[in-house]
C-alpha positions as CSV (number, residue, x, y, z in Angstrom):
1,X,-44.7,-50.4,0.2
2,X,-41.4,-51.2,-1.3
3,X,-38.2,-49.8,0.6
4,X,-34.6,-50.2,-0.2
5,X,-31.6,-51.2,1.7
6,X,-30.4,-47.7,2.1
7,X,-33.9,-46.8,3.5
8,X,-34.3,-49.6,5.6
9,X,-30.9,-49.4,7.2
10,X,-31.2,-45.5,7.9
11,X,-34.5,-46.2,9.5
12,X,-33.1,-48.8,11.7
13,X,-30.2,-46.6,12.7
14,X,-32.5,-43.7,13.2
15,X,-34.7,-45.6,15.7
16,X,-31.2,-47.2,17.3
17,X,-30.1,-43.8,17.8
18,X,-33.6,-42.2,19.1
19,X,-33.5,-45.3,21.7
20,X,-30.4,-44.3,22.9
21,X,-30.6,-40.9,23.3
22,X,-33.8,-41.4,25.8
23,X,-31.7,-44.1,27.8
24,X,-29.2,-41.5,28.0
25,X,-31.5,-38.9,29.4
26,X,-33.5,-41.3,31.9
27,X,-31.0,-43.5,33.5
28,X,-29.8,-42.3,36.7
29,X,-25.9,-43.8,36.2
30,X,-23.6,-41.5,34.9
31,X,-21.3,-43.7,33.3
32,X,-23.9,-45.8,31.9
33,X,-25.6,-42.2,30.6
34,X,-22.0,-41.4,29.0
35,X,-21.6,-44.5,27.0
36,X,-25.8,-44.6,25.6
37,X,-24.4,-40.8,24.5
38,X,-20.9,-42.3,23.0
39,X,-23.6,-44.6,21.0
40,X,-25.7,-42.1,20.0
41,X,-22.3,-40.1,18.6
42,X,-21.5,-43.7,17.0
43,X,-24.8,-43.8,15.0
44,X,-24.5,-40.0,14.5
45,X,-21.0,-40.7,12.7
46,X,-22.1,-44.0,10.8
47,X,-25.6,-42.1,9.6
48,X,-23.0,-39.1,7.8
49,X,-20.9,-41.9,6.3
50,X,-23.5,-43.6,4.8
51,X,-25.1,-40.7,3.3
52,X,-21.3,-39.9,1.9
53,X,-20.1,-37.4,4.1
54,X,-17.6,-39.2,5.7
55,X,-15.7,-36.2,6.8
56,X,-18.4,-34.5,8.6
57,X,-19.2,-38.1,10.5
58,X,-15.8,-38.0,11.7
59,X,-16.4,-34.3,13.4
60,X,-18.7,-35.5,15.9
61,X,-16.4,-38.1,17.1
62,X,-13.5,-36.0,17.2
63,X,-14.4,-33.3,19.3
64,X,-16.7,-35.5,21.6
65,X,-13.7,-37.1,22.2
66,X,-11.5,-33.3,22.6
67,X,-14.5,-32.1,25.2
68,X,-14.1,-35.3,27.2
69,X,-10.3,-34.7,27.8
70,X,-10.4,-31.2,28.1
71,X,-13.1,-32.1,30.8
72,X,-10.7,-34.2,32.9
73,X,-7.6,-31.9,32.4
């Protein structure tokens, strides 16, 4: 089975991002729970700009980082 860079790098962030998101929902330590979800936002953002959408990857980051101030104020 041939695959492409394209493929290949999707599949890599994919399974990054699938790590994450169970490290985020396991670990016991907020902050540490808060940044595995700030990667998984990351790859979110990276997988839309790669697939040339680059101004829906820049929505998630945006308001992730509008809830997380709102949050505190």
């Amino acid at each position: 089975m041939k695959m492409d860079l394209f493929t290949l790098v999707s599949l890599i962030l994919i399974i990054a991002m699938l790590i994450a998101a169970v490290v985020a929902a396991e670990i016991k330590d907020l902050l540490s729970a808060a940044i595995a979800m700030g990667i998984v936002s990351l790859i979110v953002s990276i997988l839309f700009y790669i697939l040339q959408a680059p101004d829906v990857g820049i929505i998630p980051k945006n308001k992730a980082i509008e809830w997380g101030v709102t949050d505190r104020i």
